[in-house]
C-alpha positions in Angstrom: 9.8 18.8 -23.1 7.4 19.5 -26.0 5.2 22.6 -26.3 2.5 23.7 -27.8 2.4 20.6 -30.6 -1.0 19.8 -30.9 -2.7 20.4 -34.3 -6.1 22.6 -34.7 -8.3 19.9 -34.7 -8.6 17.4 -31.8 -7.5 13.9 -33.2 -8.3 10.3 -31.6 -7.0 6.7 -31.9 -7.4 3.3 -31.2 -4.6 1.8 -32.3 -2.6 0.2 -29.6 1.3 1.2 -30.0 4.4 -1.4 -29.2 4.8 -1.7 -25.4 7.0 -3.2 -23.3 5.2 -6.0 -21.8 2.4 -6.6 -24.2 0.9 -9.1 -22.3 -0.1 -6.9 -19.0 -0.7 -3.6 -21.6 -4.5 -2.2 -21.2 -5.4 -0.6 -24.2 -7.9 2.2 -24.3 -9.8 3.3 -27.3 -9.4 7.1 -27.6 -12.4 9.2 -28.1 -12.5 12.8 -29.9 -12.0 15.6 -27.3 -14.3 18.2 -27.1 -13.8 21.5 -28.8 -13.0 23.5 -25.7 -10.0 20.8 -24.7 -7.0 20.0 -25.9 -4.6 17.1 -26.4 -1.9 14.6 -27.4 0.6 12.1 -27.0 3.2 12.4 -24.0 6.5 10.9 -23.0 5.0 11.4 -19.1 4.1 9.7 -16.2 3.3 13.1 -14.7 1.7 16.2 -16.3 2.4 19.9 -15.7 -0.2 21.8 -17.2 0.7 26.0 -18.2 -2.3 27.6 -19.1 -1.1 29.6 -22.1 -2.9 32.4 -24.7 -3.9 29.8 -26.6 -5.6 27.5 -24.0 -3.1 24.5 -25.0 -0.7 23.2 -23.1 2.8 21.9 -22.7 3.7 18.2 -21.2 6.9 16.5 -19.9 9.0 13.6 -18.8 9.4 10.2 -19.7 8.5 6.4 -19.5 11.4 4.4 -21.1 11.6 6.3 -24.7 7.8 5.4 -25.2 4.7 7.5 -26.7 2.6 5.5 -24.2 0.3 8.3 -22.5 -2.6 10.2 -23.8 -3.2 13.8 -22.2 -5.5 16.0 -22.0 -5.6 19.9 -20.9 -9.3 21.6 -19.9 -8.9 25.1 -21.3 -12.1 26.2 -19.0 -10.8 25.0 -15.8 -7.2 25.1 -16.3 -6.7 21.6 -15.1 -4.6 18.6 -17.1 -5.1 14.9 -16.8 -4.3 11.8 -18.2 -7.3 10.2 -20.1 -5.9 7.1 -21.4 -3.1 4.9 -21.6 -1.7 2.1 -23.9 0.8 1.4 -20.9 -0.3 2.0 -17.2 1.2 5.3 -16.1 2.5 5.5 -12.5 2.8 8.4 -10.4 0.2 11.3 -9.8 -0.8 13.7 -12.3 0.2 17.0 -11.3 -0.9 20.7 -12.1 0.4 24.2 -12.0 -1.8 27.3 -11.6 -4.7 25.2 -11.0 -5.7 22.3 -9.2 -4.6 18.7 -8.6 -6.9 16.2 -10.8 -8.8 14.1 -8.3 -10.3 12.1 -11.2 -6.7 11.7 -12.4 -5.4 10.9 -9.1 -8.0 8.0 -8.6 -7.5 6.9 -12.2 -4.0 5.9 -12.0 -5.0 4.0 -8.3 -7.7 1.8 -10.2 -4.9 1.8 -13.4 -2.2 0.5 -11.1 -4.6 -2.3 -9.5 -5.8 -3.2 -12.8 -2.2 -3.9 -13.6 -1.4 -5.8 -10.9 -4.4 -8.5 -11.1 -3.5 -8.8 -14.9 0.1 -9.5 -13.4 -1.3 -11.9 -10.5 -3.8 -13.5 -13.5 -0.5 -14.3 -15.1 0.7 -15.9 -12.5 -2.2 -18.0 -11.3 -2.0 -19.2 -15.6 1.2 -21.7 -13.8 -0.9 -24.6 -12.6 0.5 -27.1 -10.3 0.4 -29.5 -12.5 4.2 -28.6 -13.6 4.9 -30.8 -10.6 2.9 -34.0 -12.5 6.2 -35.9 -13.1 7.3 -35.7 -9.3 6.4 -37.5 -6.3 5.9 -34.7 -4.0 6.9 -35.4 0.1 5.9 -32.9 2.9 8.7 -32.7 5.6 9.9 -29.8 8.3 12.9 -28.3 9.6 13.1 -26.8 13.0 14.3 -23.3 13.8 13.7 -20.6 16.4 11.5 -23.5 18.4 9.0 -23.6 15.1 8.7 -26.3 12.3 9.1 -25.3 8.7 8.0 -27.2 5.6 10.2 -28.7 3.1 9.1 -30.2 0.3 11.1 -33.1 -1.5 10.4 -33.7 -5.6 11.2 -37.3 -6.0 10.9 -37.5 -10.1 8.6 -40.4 -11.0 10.7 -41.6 -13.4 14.1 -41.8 -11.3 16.6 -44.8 -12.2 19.4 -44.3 -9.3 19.4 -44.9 -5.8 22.0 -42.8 -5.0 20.6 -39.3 -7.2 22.0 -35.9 -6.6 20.3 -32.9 -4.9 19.1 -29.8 -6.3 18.1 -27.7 -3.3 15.9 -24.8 -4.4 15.4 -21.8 -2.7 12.6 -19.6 -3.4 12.2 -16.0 -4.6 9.4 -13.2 -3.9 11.5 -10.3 -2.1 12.3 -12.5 1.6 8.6 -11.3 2.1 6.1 -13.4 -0.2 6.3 -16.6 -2.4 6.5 -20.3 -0.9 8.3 -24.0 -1.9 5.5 -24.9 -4.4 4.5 -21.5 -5.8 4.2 -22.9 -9.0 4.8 -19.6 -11.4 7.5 -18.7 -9.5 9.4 -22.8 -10.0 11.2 -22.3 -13.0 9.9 -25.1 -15.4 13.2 -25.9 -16.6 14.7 -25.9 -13.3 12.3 -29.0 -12.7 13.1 -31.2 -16.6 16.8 -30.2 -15.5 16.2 -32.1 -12.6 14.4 -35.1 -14.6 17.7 -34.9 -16.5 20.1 -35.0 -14.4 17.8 -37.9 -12.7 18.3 -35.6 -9.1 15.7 -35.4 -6.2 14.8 -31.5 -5.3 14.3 -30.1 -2.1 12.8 -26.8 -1.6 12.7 -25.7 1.7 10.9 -22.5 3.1 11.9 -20.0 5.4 10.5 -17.5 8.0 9.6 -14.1 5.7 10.1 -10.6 6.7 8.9 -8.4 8.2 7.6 -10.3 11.1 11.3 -11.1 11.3 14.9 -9.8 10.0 17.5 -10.5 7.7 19.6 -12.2 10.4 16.7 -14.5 11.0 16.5 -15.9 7.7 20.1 -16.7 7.6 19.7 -18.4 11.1 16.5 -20.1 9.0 18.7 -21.2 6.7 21.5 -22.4 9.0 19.4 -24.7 10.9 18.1 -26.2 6.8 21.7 -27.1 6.3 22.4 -28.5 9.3 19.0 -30.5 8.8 19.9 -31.4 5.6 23.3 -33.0 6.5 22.6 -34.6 9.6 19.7 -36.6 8.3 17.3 -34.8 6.5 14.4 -36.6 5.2 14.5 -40.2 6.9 14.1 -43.2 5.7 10.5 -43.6 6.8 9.3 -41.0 4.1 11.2 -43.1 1.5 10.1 -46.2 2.3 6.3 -44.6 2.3 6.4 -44.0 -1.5 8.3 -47.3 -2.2 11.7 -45.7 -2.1 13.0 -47.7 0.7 16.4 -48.1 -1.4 17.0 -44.4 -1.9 20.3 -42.5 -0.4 20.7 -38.8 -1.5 24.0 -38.0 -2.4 24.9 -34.7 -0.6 28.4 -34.7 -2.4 26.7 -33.9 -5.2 24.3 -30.6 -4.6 23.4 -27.9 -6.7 21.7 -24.5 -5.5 18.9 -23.1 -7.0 18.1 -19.9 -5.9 20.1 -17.6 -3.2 22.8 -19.4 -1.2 22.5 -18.9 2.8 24.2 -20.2 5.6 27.9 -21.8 5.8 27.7 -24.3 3.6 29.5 -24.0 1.1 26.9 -26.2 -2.0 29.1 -28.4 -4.9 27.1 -25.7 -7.3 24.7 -22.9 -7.1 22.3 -21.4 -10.2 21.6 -17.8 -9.1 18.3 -16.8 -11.0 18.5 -13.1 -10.8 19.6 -12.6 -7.8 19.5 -10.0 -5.1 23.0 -9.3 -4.1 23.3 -5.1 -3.7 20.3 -4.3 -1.1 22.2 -1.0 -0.3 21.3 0.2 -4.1 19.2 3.0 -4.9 16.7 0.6 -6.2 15.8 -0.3 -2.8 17.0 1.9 -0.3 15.4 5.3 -2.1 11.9 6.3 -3.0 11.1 7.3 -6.6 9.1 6.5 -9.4 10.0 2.7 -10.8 7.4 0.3 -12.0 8.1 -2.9 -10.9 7.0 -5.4 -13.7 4.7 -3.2 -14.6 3.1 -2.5 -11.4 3.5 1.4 -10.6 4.5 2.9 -7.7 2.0 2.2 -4.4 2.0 5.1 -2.1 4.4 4.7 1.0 1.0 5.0 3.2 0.9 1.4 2.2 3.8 0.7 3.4 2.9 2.3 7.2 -0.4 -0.2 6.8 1.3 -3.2 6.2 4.2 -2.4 8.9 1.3 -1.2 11.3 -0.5 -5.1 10.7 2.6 -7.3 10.9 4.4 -6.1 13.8 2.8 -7.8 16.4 1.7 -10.8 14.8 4.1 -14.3 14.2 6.5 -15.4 11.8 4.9 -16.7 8.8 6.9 -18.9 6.6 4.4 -19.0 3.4 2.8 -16.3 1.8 1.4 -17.2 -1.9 0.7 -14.1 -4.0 -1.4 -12.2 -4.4 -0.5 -12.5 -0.4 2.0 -9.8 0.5 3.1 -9.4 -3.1 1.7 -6.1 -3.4 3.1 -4.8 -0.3 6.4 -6.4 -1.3 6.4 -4.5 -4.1 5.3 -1.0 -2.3 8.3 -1.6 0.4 10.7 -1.4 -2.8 8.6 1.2 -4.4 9.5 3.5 -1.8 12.9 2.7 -0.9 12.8 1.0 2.5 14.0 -2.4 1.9 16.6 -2.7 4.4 14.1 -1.0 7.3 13.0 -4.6 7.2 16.0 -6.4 5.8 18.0 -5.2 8.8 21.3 -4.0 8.1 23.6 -7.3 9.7 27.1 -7.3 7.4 26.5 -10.8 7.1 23.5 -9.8 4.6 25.5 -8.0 2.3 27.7 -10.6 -0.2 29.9 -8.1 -1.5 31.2 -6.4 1.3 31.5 -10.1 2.8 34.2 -10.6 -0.3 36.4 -7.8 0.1 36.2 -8.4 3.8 37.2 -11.6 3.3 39.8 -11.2 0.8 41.0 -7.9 2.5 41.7 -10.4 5.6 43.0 -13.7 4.2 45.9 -12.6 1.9 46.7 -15.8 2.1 43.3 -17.8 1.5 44.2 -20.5 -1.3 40.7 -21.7 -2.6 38.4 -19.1 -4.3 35.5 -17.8 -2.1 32.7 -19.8 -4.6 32.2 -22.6 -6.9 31.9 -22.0 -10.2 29.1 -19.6 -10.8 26.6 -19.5 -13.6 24.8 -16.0 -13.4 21.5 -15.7 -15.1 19.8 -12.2 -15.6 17.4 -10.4 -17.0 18.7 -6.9 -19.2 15.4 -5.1 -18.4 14.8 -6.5 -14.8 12.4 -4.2 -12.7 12.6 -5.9 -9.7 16.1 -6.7 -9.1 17.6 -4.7 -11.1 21.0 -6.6 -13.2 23.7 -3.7 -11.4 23.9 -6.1 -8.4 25.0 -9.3 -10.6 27.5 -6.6 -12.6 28.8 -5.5 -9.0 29.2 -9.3 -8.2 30.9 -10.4 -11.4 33.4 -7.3 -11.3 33.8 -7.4 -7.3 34.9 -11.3 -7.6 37.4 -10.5 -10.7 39.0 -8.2 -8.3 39.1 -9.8 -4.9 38.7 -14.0 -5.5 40.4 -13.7 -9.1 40.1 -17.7 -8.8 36.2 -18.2 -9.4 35.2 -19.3 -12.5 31.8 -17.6 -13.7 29.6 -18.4 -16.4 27.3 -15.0 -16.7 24.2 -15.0 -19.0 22.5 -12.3 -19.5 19.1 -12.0 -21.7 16.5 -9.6 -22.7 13.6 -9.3 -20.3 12.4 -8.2 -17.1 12.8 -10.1 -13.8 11.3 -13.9 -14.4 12.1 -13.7 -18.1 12.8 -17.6 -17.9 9.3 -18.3 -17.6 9.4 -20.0 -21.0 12.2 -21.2 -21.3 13.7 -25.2 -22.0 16.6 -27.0 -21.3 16.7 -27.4 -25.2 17.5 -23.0 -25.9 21.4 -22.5 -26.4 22.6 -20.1 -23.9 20.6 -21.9 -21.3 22.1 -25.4 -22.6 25.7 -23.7 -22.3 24.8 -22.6 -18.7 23.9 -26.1 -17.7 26.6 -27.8 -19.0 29.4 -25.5 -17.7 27.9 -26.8 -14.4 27.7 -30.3 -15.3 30.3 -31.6 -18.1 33.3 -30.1 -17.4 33.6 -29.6 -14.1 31.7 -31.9 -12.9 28.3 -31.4 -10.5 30.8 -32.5 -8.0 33.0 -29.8 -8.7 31.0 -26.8 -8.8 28.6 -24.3 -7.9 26.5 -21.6 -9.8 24.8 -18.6 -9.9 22.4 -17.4 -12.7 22.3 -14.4 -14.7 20.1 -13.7 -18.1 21.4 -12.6 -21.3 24.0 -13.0 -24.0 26.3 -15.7 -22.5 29.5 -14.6 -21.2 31.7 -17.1 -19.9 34.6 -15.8 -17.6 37.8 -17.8 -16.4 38.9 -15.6 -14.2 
């Protein structure tokens, strides 16, 4: 807490200070105060307001160890507010012996929207033409009596007629995102496939919270058994001039979140959600979600309130759902539409597996390469930690490549097959072991490669 530390004369700026995610930061030019207010620089997302003898005030709290928000107190009507912002504040602004801020209160609501279409305009910057270099086939999957689209990327340029698989399974919380999102298809994920000279299939999946947890397991049961009984025939081959082409399902590598019993040659985990029961998602408090503040659990009521009656959905491309997505985290009741099956939860399924099977001879997983974000606000990195350590305990046999990196969730965006500690990655899944021989998991950040 800081107290009574503003100077004599009202100051103004507008200079923009170093934030954490520059690119969705709204600067606002600062404007002298007038001479009956007060005001200053806080470390807050909320402000208490004490009237005091000398009509200033005294703030509180803190957003991540940064100056970021510009206060003001109103000596004649003893009430505080936030007037500007070089990062978007979240929460409410609160008052004591006077009376909530409307204005502020409706401020942070247009703030927080303004920050999530500057997030969704980032987004919608990943054109579909990332997929230029594919030929792109529409197929479906049945499960629970409904079809569901898979999409096949056949790379243009493909040489064998036997290629490998990459199966990718898409993000966006189980509740939004799609097969073809575009910003949310890792760019290198698609010239590792050109490399590799592998055909990708991205299947989708029904999406809570028309249904649970359970479901989208089954979902991804009925993919698998798709997948290997058949798949995508011949016919869709032969319609792009690929009569000759076989996929090699000895040699598959999973992108994404693994599901179902299969157990995939390799898997690349990009930061994935593996502890649901975490405070992250399971309590309510203030926690910006890349860089979206907190939504009101109201939302969450509305968006229960206009799903539960309506069917499964299977696509949903933000800004669809995303912002609902994001308030059902905000406000800790995740797994009131996750569902709480013990088949959702990987590590209890370890130490339930290797609390059972003293005697269980192969490890649990493939090789895993674990890629992570340090400053992830979505899914936070504690859950690949807790995997890493929970594996080195019970299935001492896996061998994990973790990488963790700076940035929040999605900080791969940019990145190439070409940047070290992603090249390392890929080739701990490739050359040796072999595709054959593996699966993965990624992580983000300084590479840490474990035998374990």
């Amino acid at each position: 807490m800081f107290t009574d530390q503003i100077p004599d004369k009202p100051r103004f700026s507008n200079i923009s200070v170093p934030v954490a995610k520059p690119e969705l930061a709204n600067p606002t030019p600062l404007t002298p105060m007038p001479d009956d207010h007060t005001e200053g620089w806080g470390l807050s997302f909320s402000i208490n307001h004490f009237p005091e003898s000398t009509g200033r005030a005294a703030g509180s709290a803190s957003w991540e160890g940064l100056a970021n928000l510009f206060w003001f107190a109103d000596r004649k009507n003893n009430i505080g507010g936030i007037i500007a912002s070089q990062i978007l504040p979240y929460g409410v602004v609160h008052t004591r012996s006077g009376k909530k801020s409307r204005s502020g209160v409706a401020y942070l609501e247009s703030e927080r929207d303004a920050q999530f279409n500057a997030l969704i305009d980032v987004l919608h910057s990943v054109k579909s033409d990332i997929f230029d270099p594919f030929t792109i086939i529409r197929t479906y999957y049945e499960s629970a009596g409904i079809q569901i689209g898979v999409d096949i990327l056949i790379p243009r340029r493909l040489k064998s007629h036997s290629p490998p698989v990459i199966v990718r399974i898409h993000g966006g919380f189980l509740i939004t995102g799609s097969s073809l999102f575009p910003a949310w298809f890792s760019k290198w994920v698609l010239d590792f496939a050109e490399e590799q000279d592998a055909v990708i299939i991205s299947p989708n999946y029904r999406l809570l919270p028309e249904v649970k947890g359970r479901d989208i397991i089954h979902d991804m049961g009925n993919f698998w058994n798709w997948l290997h009984s058949g798949g995508p025939s011949s016919r869709h081959f032969a319609a792009i001039g690929q009569q000759k082409l076989q996929l090699d399902l000895i040699r598959t590598l999973v992108v994404g979140e693994s599901a179902g019993f299969v157990r995939p040659k390799a898997i690349i985990a990009l930061y994935p959600m593996v502890d649901m029961k975490e405070a992250h998602f399971t309590e309510s408090y203030t926690k910006s979600i890349v860089g979206v503040p907190n939504y009101p659990n109201e939302d969450v009521n509305k968006f229960l309130s206009a799903t539960v009656v309506k069917p499964a959905i299977t696509e949903a491309d933000p800004p669809l759902r995303l912002d609902s997505a994001m308030a059902v985290v905000h406000n800790g009741r995740y797994l009131e539409l996750l569902g709480e099956d013990p088949d959702l939860f990987i590590l209890d399924g370890i130490r339930r597996v290797a609390l059972t099977s003293s005697n269980y001879e192969k490890s649990l997983f493939p090789p895993l390469f674990l890629l992570h974000g340090e400053g992830d606000t979505a899914v936070p990195i504690d859950g690949t930690r807790k995997l890493v350590d929970c594996l080195q305990r019970f299935d001492p046999s896996t061998q994990i490549h973790l990488a963790v990196r700076p940035g929040d969730h999605g900080f791969d965006f940019k990145a190439t097959i070409d940047e070290h500690w992603l090249r390392e990655g890929l080739n701990f899944i490739t050359v040796p072991p072999a595709l054959s021989e593996i699966s993965l998991k990624l992580a983000v950040g300084p590479a840490l490669r474990l035998r374990v």
